[in-house]
LUMTI-160425 format. One record per residue: residue number from 1; residue in one letter; x, y, z of N, C-alpha, C in turn. Coordinates in Angstrom, 2 decimals. Last residue first. Layout:
N
> n	res	nxx	nyy	nzz	caxx	cayy	cazz	cxx	cyy	czz
> NUM	A	X	Y	Z	X	Y	Z	X	Y	Z
...
// end
This chain:
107
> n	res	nxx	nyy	nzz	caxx	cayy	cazz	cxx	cyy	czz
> 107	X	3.16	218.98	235.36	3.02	219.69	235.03	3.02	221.38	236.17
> 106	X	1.80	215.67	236.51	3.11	216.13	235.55	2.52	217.68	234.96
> 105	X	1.88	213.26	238.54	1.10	214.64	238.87	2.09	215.07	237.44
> 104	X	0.30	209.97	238.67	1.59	210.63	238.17	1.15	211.79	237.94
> 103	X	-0.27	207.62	241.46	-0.62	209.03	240.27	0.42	209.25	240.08
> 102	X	-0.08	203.87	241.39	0.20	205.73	241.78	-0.20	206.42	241.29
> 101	X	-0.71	201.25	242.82	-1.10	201.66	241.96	-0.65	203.49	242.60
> 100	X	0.35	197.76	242.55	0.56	199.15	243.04	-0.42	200.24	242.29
> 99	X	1.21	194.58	244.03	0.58	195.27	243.37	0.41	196.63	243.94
> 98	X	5.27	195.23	245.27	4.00	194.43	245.23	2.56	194.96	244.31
> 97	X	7.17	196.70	243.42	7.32	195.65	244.53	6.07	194.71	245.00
> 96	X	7.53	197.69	240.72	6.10	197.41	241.78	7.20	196.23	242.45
> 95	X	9.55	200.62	239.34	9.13	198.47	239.38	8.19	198.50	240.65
> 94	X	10.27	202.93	237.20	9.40	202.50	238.58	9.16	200.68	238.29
> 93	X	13.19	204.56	236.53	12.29	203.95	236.36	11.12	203.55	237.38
> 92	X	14.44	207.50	234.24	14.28	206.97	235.11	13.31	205.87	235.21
> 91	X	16.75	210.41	233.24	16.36	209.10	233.00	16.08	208.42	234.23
> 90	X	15.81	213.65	233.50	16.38	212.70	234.23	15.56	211.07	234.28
> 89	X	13.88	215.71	232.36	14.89	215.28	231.64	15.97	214.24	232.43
> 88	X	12.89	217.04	235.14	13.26	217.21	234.06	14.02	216.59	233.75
> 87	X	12.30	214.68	238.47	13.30	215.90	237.88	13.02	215.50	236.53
> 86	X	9.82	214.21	240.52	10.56	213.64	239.61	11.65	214.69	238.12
> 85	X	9.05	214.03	243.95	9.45	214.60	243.06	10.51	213.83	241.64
> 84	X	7.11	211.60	245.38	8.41	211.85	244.94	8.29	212.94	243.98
> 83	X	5.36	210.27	248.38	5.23	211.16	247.10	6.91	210.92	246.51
> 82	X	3.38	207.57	250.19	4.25	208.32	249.78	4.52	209.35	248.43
> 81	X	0.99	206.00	250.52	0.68	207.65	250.29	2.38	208.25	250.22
> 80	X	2.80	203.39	250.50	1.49	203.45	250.63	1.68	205.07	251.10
> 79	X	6.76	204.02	249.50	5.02	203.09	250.19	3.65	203.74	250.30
> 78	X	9.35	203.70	247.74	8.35	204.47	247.91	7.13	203.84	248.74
> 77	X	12.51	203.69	247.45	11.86	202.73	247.69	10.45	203.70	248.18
> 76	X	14.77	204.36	245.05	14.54	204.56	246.51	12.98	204.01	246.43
> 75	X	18.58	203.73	243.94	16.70	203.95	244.23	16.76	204.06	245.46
> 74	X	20.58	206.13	242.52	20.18	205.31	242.69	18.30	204.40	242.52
> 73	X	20.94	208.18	240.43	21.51	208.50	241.70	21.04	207.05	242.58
> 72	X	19.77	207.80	238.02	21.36	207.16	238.35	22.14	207.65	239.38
> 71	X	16.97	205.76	239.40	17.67	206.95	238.48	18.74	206.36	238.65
> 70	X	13.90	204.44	239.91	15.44	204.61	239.75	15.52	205.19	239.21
> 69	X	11.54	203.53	243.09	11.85	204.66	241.70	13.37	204.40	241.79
> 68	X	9.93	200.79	243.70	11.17	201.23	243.72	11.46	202.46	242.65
> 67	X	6.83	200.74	245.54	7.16	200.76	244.39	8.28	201.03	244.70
> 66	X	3.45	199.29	246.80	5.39	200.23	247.23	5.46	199.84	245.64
> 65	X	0.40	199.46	247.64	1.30	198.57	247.49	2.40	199.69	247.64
> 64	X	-1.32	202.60	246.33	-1.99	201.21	247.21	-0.67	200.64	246.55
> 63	X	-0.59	205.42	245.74	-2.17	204.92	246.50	-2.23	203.67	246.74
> 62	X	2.07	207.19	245.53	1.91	205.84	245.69	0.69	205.61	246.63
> 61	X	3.14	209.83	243.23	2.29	209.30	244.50	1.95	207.70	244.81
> 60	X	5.57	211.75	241.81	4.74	210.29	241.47	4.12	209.67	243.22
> 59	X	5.55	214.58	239.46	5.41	213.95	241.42	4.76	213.01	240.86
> 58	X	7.40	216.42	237.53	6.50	215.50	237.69	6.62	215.29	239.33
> 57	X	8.21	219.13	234.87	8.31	218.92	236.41	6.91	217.98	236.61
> 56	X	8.11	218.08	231.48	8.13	218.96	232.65	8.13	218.62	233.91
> 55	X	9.31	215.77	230.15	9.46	217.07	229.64	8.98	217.99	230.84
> 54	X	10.99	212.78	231.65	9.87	213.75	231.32	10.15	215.45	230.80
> 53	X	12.10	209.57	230.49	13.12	210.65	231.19	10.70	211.47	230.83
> 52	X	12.47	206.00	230.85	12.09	207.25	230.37	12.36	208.36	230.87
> 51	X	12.58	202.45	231.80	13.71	203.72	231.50	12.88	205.05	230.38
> 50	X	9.39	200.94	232.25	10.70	201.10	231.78	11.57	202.60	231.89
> 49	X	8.16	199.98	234.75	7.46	201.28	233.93	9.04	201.67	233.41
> 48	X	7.95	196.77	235.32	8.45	197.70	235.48	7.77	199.22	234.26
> 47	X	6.27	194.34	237.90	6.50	195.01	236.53	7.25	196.13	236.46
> 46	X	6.48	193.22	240.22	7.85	192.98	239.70	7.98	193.57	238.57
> 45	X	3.33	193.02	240.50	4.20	192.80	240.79	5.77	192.39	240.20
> 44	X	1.51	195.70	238.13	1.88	193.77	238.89	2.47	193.84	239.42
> 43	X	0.69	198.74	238.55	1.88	197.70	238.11	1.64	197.14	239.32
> 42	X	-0.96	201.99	237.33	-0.96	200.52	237.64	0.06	199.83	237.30
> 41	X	-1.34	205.07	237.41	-0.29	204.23	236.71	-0.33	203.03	237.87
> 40	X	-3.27	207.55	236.13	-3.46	206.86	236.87	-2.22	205.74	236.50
> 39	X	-1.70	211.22	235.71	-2.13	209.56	235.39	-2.07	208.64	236.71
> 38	X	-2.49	214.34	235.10	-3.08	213.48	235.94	-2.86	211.63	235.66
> 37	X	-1.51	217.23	234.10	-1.75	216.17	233.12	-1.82	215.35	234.55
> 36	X	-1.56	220.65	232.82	-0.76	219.71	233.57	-1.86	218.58	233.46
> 35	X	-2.75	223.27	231.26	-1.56	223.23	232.48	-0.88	221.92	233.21
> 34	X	-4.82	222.38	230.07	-3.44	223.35	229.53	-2.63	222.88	230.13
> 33	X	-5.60	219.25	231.75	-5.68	220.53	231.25	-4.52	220.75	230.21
> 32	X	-6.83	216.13	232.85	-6.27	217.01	232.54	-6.44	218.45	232.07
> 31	X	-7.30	213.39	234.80	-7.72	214.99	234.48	-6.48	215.26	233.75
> 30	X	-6.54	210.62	234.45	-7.89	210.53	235.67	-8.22	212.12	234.99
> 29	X	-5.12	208.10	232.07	-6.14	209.85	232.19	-6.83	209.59	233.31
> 28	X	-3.97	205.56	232.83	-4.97	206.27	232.02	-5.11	207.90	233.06
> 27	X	-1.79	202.65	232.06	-1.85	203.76	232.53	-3.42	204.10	231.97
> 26	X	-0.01	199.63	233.43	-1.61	200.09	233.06	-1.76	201.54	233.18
> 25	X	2.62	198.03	232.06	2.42	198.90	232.99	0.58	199.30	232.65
> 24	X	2.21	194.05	230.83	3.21	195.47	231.31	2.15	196.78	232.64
> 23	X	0.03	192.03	231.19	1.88	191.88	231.15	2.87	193.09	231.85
> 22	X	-3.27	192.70	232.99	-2.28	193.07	231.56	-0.43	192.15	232.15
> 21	X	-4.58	191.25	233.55	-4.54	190.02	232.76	-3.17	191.05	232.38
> 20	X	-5.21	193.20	236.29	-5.75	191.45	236.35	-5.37	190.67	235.49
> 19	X	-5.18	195.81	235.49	-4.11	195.29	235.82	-4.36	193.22	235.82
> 18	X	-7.92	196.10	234.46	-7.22	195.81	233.67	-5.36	195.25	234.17
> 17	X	-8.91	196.43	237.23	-9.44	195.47	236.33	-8.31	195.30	235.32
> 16	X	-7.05	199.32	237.92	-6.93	197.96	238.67	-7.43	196.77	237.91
> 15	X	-8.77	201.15	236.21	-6.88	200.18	235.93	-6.66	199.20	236.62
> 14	X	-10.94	201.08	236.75	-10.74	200.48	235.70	-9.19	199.85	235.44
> 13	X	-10.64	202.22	239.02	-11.09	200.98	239.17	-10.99	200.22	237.80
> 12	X	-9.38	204.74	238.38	-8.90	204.05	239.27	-9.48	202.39	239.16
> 11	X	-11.56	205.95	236.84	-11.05	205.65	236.85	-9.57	204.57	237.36
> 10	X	-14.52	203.70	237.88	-14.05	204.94	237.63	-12.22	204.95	237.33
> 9	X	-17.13	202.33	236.09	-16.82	202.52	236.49	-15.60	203.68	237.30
> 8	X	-20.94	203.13	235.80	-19.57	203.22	235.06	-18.49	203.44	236.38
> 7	X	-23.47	203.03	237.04	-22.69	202.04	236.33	-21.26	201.88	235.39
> 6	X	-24.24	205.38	239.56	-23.44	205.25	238.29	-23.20	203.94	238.04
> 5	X	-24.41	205.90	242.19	-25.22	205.35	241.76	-25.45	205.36	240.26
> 4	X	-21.82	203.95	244.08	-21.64	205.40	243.38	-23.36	204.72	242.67
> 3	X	-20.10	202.24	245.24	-21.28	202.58	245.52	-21.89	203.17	245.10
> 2	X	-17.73	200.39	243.06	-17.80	201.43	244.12	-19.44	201.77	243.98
> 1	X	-16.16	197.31	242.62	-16.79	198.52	242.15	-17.20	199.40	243.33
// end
């Protein structure tokens, strides 16, 4: 937990807790708006954030561990504060190479 003189925790810290028992991917709301949409996206090791495509222009950030993004141009292998642009309507996936946790910027 964090120092904060709040008993709640925050977002970020909550996905990590919940990464501890979940199977699949851990997402949640850090902000949003009209205009664009903020997720927090947790993965185990070796989990994957299955085959999905997005409706608007996304960036996926990597805050703690690596991750592999795929498409059908291949992968590519992401690390600690790396970014990616993620194209409209282009099927794709993320697997945790080790525990991870990214934002997903969409909008």
């Amino acid at each position: 937990m964090n120092n904060h003189s709040t008993a709640t925790a925050s977002t970020i810290e909550r996905v990590l807790q919940k990464m501890k028992t979940a199977v699949g991917p851990v997402t949640s709301v850090l902000h949003q708006n009209d205009q664009f949409k903020v997720l927090v996206l947790g993965l185990s090791t070796d989990v994957i954030f299955p085959d999905h495509t997005t409706k608007v222009p996304a960036k996926l950030t990597v805050l703690k561990g690596s991750v592999v993004y795929r498409d059908a141009d291949g992968n590519t292998p992401l690390f600690l504060y790396d970014d990616l642009d993620i194209a409209v309507d282009k099927v794709h996936s993320v697997r945790a190479i080790r525990p991870s946790v990214c934002l997903l910027t969409m909008g």
